[in-house]
N, C-alpha and C positions, 0 to 999 in steps of 0.2 A: 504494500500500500504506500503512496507515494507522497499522500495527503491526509491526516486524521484529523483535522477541522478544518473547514475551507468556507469562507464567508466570502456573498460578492452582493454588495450597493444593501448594505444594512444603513436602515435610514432612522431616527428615532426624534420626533423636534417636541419642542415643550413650549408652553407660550412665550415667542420672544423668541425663543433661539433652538438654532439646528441643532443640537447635542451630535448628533453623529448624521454626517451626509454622503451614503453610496461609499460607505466605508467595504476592502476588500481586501484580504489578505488570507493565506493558510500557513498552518504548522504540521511537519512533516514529525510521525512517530520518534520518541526521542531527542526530540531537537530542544534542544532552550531557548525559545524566540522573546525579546524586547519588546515591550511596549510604551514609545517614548514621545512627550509630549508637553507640551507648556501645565499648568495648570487651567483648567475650561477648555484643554482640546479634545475633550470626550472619550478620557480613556476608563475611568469608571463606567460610564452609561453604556461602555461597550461590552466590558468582562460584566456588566449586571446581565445584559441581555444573553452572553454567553450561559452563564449560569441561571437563566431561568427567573429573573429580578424584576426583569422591566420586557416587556412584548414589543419588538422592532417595529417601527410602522411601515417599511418598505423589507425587500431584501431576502435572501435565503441566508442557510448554514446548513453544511454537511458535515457529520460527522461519525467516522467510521466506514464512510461511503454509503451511509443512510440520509436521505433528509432528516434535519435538528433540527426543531422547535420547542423547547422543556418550556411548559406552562408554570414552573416553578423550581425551584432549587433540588425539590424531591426530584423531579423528573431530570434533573440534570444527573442528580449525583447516579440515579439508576441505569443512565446511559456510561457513565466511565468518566463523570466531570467535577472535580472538588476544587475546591476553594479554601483558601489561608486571606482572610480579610484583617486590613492595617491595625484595626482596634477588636482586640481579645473578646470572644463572644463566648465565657466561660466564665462558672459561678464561685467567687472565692469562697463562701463557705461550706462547698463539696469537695470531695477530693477527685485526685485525678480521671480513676475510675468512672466514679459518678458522670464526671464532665463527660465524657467520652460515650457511658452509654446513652445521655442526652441528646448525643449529636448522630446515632444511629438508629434506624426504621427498625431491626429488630436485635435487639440487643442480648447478645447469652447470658446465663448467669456472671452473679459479681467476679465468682472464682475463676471463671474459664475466661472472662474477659480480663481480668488481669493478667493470666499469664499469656495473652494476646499484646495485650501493653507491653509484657517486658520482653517477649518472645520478636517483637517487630521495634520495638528503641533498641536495642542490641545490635539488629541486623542492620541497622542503618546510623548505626552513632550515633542517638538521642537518648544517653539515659536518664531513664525515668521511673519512678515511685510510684507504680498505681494507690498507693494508701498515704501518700500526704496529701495535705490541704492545699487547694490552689494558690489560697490567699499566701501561704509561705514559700510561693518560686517567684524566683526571679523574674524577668522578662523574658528570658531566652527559655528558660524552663517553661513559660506559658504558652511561648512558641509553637518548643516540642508536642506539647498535648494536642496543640490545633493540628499539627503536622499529621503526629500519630492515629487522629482520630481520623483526618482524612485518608490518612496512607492502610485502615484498616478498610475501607471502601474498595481497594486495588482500583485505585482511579486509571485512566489511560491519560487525561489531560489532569495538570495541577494548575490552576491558577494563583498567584504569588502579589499581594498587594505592599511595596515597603515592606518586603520582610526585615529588613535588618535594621530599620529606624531604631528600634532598641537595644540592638545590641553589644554585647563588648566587642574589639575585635578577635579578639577568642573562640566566641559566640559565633560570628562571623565565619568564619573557618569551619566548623562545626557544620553550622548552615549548610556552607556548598561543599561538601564532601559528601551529605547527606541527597543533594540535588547534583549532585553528578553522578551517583551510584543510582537514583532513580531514573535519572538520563543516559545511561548503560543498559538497563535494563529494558528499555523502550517506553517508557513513562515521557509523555511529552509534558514542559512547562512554560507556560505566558509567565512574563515575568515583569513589574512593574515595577521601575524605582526611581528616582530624581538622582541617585549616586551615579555616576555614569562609568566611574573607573571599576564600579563592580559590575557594572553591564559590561563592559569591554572583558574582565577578566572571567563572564561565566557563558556568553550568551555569543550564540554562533548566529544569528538573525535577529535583526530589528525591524519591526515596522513604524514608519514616524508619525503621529497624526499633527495636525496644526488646524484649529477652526474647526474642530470636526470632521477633516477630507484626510486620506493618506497622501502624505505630502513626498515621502520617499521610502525607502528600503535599503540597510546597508547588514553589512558582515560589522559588525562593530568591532570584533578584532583589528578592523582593515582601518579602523577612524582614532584618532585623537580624543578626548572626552569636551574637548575644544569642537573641534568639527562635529562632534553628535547634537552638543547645545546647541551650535547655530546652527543646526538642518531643522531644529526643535522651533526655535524663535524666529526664524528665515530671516536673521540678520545678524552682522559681526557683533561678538560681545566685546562688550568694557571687561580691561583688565584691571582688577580693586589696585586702588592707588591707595599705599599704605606707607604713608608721609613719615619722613623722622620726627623723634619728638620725644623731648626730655621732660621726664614727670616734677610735678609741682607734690606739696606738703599732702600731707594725709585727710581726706578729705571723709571718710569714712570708715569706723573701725569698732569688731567685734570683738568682744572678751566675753567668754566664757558663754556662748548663747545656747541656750538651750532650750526645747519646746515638746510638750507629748508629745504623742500622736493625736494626727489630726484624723485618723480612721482607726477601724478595727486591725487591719493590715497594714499600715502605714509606719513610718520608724520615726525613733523619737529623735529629734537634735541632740545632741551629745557634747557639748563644751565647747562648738565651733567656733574659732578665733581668725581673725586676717585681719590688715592694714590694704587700704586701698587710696591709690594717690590717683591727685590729680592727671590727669592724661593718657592715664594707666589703662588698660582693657584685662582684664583679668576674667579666663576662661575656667568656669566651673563643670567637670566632668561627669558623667553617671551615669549606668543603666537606668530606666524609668524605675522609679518606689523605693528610690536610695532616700531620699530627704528632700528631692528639688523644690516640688512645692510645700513643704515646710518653712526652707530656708526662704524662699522670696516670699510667703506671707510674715514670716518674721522679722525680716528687712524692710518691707515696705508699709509695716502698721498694722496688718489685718489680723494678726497676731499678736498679743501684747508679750512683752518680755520685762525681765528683770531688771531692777531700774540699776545702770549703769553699764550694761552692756552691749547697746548700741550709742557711737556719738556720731555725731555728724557735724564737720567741720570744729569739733572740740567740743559740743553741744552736746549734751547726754539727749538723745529722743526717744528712750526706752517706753516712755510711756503715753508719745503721742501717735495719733491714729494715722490713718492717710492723708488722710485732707492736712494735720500738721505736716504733715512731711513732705506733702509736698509744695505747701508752698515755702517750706527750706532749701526744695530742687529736689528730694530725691525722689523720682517716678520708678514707676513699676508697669512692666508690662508680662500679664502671667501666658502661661502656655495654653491653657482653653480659651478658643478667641470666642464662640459663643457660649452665651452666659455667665463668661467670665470678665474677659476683656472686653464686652461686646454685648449687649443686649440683644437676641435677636429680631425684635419684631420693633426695635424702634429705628429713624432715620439715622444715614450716616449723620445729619446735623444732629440731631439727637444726643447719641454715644459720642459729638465730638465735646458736646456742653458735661458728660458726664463724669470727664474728667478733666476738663479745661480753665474749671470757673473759677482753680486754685491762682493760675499764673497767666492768663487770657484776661481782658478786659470782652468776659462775656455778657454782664450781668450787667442792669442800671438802677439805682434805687431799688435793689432787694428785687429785681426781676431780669427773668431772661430776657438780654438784647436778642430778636432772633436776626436781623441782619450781620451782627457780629458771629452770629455760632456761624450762619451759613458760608461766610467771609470765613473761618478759621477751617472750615467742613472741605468748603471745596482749594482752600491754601493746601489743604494736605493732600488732596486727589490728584491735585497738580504738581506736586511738587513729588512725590511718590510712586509717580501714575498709575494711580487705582484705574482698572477698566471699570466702570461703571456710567449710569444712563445720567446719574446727577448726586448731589448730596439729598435728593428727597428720596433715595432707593433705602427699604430696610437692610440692615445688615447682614439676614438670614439671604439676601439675595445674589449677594456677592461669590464669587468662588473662595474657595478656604488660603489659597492664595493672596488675591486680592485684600481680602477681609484684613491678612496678616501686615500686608504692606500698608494699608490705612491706621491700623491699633500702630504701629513700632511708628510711622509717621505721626501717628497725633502727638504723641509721649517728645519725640525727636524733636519738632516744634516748636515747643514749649522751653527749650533751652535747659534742661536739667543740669545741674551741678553733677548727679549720681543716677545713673541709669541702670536698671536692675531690669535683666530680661531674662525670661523661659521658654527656648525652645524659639529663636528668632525665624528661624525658617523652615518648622515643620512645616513637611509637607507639601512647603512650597517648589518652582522649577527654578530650573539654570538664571534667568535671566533674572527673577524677579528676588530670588536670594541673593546675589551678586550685588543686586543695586539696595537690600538690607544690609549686608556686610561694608558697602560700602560706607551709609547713611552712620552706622555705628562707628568705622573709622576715622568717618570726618567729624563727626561728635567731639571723640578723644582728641583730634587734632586740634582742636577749638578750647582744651583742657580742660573736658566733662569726664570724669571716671564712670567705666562700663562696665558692669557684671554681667558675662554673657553665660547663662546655663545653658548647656546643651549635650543630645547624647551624641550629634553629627562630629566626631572628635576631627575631621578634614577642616570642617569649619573652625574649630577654637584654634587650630595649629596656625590657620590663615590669619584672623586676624587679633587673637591673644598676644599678650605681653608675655604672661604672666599664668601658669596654670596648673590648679587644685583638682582632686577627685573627690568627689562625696560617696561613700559607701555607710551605708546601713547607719545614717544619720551622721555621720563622722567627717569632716573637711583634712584632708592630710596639706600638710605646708606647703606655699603656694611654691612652684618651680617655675623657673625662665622656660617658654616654649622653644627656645631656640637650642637643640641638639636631642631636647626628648627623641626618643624613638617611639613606633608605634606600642613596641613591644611594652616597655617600660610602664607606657599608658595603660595597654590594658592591663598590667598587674597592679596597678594601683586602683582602678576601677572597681579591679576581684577585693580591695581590701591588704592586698599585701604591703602593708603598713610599712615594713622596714626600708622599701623604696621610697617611701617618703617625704622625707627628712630634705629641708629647703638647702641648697647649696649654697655656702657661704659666700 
């Protein structure tokens, strides 16, 4: 068989926009194909309608050399088609087991399905505990169970959304040894990821979408991860201009911070200390559920803390909220953009008044200016280029992309002294993370200190000073990013504490 999916003019439109237009490509058994794209070039709406999510409104799919059409996920997974979706669809207070027989039509006893679990993580390098609790794995661990649960289906196609957004580079490794022995075996997989250097080192095919249309097809071994972005964006990318710059006094500084947990699963702060200067970028590292968002709600107010162990600019502000803080300068921009960073059903003018009214002249006599919100709403659209219809679009309307380059532009605006960010480019593509990374190093150059958490460890390398790992609530001594190895990184990621220790 020369062909085991093969799509030709799948068409799907929503009000407003073509999601996918006479989209046409196939993957050959075994092969690792790319799916690569801006953010909005409809490569979700395409693996949903693969999977059975969403009903194409134009278009065929063959698959197996059958005509495909699954009226739902069941009917995909029954044809030989599973799915590894970006955000973990597993219950932390069951255990693995459990998870597992949720995710199948008919499931064996607990016994015989455990030792399915540990008889199929073995065979493919994912060990795993059918009888611990979700809630105490890792990310990569939660992985595993999505992985095994689908690989106990003996899928023919695997679909792959960001699989390694969370992971260490350890994890990582792990990963594609696992998906290169299913890609041996003749197990085909779509593979979806904004990293491009792991598309180049996994994936023997890409298809490119741009606007919803297939814009090209390459060998990605054969390209640059430079030449993939621009086939992606259909134009030459900025190279981050990442200016010299000598850091000023200490402008923000932790002793001994520490905070529960903020969940049942979640880990507690643990005595976290650092100095942070002026002009400094200082890269905070982590698997996802290490402490990230612990730490930036206890930086930024939303957390209250012990009184003297946050100062800011020699100011104790342990026990003021956000709003004090930031009209001190230090803003925060957390990693959930809706409902977090973002309201989603109100306008971008809206969400720009929601956090602007500290250091913005939004407000007149105790009332919202609404020509000044709209003035500051659409300053940020323009100057960040959100794709969107206006500042009167709600938020939820935006792509997760766009959405992202609006929240880090309203915050960037606002001229913060301390800039405290989670996760600046989840999820986003090539061009519109580039032009985030960049916003952040012109910040610093301007001598704003920037806390960038994140799990993209390429990114903190790029534009960090300065860089910490957070494991299991713990911050190890911040190191110069300049001679780290990757290696180094991920061991201090896992916790191995005696790498540590800040060079003199």
């Amino acid at each position: 068989m020369s062909e085991l999916l093969k799509i030709e003019g799948l068409t799907k439109a929503y009000p407003g926009v073509v999601a996918n237009d006479g989209v046409g490509f196939s993957v050959r058994p075994g092969e690792v194909h790319a799916l690569l794209g801006e953010n909005g070039a409809g490569k979700s709406t395409l693996v949903k309608m693969i999977y059975g999510l969403v009903k194409p409104d134009a278009g065929t799919m063959h698959f197996a050399g059958a005509p495909y059409a699954p009226t739902d996920p069941r009917a995909a997974r029954t044809a030989g088609v599973a799915m590894v979706f970006q955000h973990f669809s597993l219950f932390e207070a069951l255990n693995v087991a459990e998870n597992v027989a949720l995710g199948m039509e008919n499931p064996p006893p607990m016994r015989q399905l455990s030792g399915k679990i540990r008889e199929i993580s073995k065979a493919y390098g994912l060990p795993l505990d059918p009888a611990r609790l979700v809630g105490d794995l890792s990310a990569g661990e939660r992985q595993r169970v999505e992985i095994v649960r689908c690989l106990l289906q003996d899928p023919k196609l695997l679909i792959m959304d960001e699989p390694t957004s969370v992971l260490t580079p350890q994890e990582v490794d792990i990963l594609f040894h696992t998906l290169r022995k299913l890609s041996s075996e003749g197990t085909a997989i779509l593979y979806i990821s904004h990293k491009l250097e792991e598309i180049r080192a996994l994936c023997e095919g890409a298809t490119i979408l741009r606007g919803g249309k297939v814009v090209g097809s390459c060998n990605p071994r054969e390209k640059t991860a430079r030449e993939l972005a621009e086939m992606m964006v259909g134009a030459e990318l900025k190279v981050t201009d990442r200016a010299e710059r000598s850091f000023g006094e200490v402008v923000l500084k932790a002793t001994g911070l520490s905070l529960p947990p903020m969940s049942q699963f979640g880990p507690a702060l643990k005595d976290v200390g650092f100095e942070l200067h002026a002009g400094e970028v200082l890269g905070i590292g982590g698997v996802a559920g290490n402490g990230q968002e612990e730490l930036l709600a206890t930086l930024s107010g939303e957390k209250p803390s012990i009184p003297g162990t946050v100062t800011l600019m020699g100011k104790d502000i342990s026990s003021l909220g956000p709003n004090g803080r930031r009209a001190m300068g230090l803003l925060a921009a957390p990693e959930e953009r809706l409902g977090h960073a973002a309201v989603p059903a109100m306008s971008l003018i809206e969400n720009a008044i929601l956090t602007g009214t500290m250091r913005k002249p939004l407000t007149k006599n105790g009332f919202v200016d609404q020509a000044a919100a709209k003035r500051f709403a659409d300053e940020i659209i323009a100057a960040f280029d959100v794709r969107t219809p206006g500042s009167h679009v709600a938020a939820r309307a935006l792509s997760g992309g766009n959405l992202q380059k609006y929240v880090i532009g309203r915050e960037v605006l606002q001229n913060p002294a301390v800039l405290i960010v989670n996760q600046p480019t989840w999820g986003v593509d090539a061009a519109a993370a580039a032009a985030i990374r960049q916003a952040l190093l012109d910040l610093a150059a301007k001598g704003a200190a920037v806390i960038a958490i994140s799990q993209d460890l390429d990114e903190l390398m790029e534009i960090a000073d300065n860089f910490a790992a957070l494991n299991e609530g713990k911050l190890s001594a911040p190191r110069p990013t300049q001679g780290l190895t990757i290696e180094e990184i991920g061991l201090m990621l896992g916790g191995a504490h005696g790498m540590q220790e800040a060079t003199a």
